[in-house]
C-alpha positions in Angstrom: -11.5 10.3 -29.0 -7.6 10.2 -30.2 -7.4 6.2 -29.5 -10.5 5.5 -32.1 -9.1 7.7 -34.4 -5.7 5.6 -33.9 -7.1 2.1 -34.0 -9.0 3.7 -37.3 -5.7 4.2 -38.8 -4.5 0.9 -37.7 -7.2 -1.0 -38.8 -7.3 0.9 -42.1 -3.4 -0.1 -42.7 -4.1 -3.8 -41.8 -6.8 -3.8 -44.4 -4.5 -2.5 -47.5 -1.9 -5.4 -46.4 -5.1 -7.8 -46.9 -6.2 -6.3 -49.9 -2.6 -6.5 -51.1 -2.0 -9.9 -50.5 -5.4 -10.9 -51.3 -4.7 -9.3 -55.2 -1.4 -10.9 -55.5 -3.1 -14.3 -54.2 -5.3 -13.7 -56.9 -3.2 -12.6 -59.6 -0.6 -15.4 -59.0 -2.3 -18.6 -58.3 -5.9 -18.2 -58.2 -6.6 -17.5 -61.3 -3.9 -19.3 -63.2 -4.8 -22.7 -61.6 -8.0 -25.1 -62.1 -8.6 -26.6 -58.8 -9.9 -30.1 -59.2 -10.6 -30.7 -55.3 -10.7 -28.5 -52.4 -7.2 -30.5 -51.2 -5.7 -29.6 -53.9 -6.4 -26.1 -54.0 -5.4 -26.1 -49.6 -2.3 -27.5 -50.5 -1.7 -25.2 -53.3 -2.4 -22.0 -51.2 -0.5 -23.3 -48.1 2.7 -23.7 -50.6 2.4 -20.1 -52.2 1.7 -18.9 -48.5 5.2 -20.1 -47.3 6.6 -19.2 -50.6 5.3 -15.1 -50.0 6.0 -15.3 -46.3 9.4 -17.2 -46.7 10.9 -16.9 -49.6 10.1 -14.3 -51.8 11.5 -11.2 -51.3 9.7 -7.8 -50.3 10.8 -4.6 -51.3 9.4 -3.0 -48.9 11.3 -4.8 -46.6 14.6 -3.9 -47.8 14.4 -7.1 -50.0 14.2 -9.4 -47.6 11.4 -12.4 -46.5 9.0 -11.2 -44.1 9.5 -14.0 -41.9 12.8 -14.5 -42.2 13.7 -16.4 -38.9 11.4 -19.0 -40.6 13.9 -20.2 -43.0 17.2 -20.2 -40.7 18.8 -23.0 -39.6 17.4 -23.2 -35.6 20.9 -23.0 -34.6 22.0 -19.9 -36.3 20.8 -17.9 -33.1 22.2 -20.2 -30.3 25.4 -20.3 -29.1 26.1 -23.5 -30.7 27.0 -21.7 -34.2 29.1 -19.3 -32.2 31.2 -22.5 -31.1 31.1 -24.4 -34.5 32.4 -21.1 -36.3 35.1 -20.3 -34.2 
């Protein structure tokens, strides 16, 4: 009985992180913007999606991008920026 009530919980936290996003989605794009096609309006919600995900910072997150490792360099992890630093 304890593992529905946890995947409850779980499922009920996913939701608000929708509904969040979904109101800020709407708040700041959807309804400042007239579509005129439905590219348009893809292309526009892929940028503000890499924009939130990427970019902006979350407080929650101690002010940081939520997907940060999405905007480094792909050689700030390897070894190879050890070697060019030093």
């Amino acid at each position: 009985m304890q593992e529905g009530k946890g995947a409850l919980l779980a499922m009920l936290r996913e939701n608000r992180y929708v509904e969040s996003f979904n109101g800020k989605l709407r708040d700041e794009l959807v309804n400042r913007e007239i579509f005129d096609t439905l590219l348009e309006a893809r292309i526009l919600v892929e940028k503000r999606r890499r924009e939130y995900n990427q970019v902006r910072l979350h407080s929650s997150l101690a002010y940081l991008p939520p997907a940060p490792e999405a905007i480094q360099p792909p050689y700030a992890s390897s070894t190879l920026a050890y070697e060019v630093v030093h």
